[in-house]
N, C-alpha and C positions, 0 to 999 in steps of 0.2 A: 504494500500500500504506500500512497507518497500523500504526507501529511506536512505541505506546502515545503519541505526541505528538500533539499538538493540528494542525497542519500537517500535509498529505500526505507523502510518501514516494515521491517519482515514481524512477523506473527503469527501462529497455531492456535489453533482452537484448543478451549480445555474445556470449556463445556457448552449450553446452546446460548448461554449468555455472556460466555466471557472470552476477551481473545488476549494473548499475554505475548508480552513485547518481545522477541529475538535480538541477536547482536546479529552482526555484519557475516556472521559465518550460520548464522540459522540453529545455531543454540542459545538456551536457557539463559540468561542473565542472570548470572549469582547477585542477589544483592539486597538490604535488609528496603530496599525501598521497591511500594506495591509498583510491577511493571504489568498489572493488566490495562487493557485501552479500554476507551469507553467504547461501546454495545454500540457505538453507530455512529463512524466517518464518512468524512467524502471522498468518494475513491473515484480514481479513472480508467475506464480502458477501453476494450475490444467488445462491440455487442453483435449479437447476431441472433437471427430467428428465424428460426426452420420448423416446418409443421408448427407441433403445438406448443414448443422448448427453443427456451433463451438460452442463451449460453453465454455469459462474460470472463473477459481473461483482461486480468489486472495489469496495469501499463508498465510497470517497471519489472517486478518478481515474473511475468505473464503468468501465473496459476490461474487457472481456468477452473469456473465454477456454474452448473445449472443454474439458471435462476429461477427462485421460489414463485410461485403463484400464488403470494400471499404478498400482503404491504401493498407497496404502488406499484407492483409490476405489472398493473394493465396499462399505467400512463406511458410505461418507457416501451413498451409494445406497442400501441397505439402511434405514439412520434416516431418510432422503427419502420412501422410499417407505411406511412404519411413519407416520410424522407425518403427511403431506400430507393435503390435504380433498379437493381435485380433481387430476387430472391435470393438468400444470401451473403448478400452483401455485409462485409462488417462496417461498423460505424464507431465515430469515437463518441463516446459518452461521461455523461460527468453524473452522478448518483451520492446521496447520503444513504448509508446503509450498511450491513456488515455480514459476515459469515455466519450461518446457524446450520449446525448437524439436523440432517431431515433425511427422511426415506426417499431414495429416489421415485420415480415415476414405474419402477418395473422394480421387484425385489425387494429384499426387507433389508439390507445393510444400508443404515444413516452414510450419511458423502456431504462432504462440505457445500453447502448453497449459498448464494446470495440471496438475501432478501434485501428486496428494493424499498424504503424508508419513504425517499423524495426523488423523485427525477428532477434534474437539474436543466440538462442540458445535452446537443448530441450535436454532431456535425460530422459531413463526411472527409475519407480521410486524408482525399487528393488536395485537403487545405494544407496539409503537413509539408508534403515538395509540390510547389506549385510546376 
């Protein structure tokens, strides 16, 4: 996640409310100060919508994650499918919102999701190299 610094923002889930802060190599911070984050940033990446599943992958880490059918992900489905040129298409996206372990769509093993909080914002990506 990039939480407006120049450096990444790495972070695991530890349960469906809490996400706890990594160092630069993607381990545990020893340290007697709390490094959980708060339950809901603004993050940016890669969105895309295929059939009936979103899918975002995070701009800096790229982990890629389902997005939840719960929260606001009908607005940023709605502005995806209004902007997009092809089916497919990724778009960049700007979102408040955060990771929650959820069942996927098929199977019973919980997988990291995005739930969508606030849609922010979305643009395509040929604004990057003009």
């Amino acid at each position: 996640m990039h939480g407006g610094q120049e450096l990444p923002l790495l972070s695991r889930v530890i349960d469906q409310n809490t996400l706890r802060k990594l160092d630069l190599a993607g381990h545990d911070i020893e340290s007697a100060l709390n490094n959980s984050l708060p339950p809901c940033l603004v993050i940016q990446g890669m969105y895309r919508h295929l059939g009936d599943a979103g899918t975002f992958t995070e701009r800096l880490t790229k982990q890629r994650w389902p997005v939840a059918q719960e929260g606001n992900s009908a607005a940023l489905e709605r502005a995806y499918l209004n902007m997009r040129r092809e089916p497919g298409e990724e778009l960049i996206v700007s979102v408040e919102g955060y990771v929650k372990m959820l069942p996927p769509m098929e199977g019973s093993h919980r997988q990291p999701s995005m739930v969508v909080d606030r849609f922010i914002g979305m643009r395509h990506a040929s604004f990057l190299h003009p």
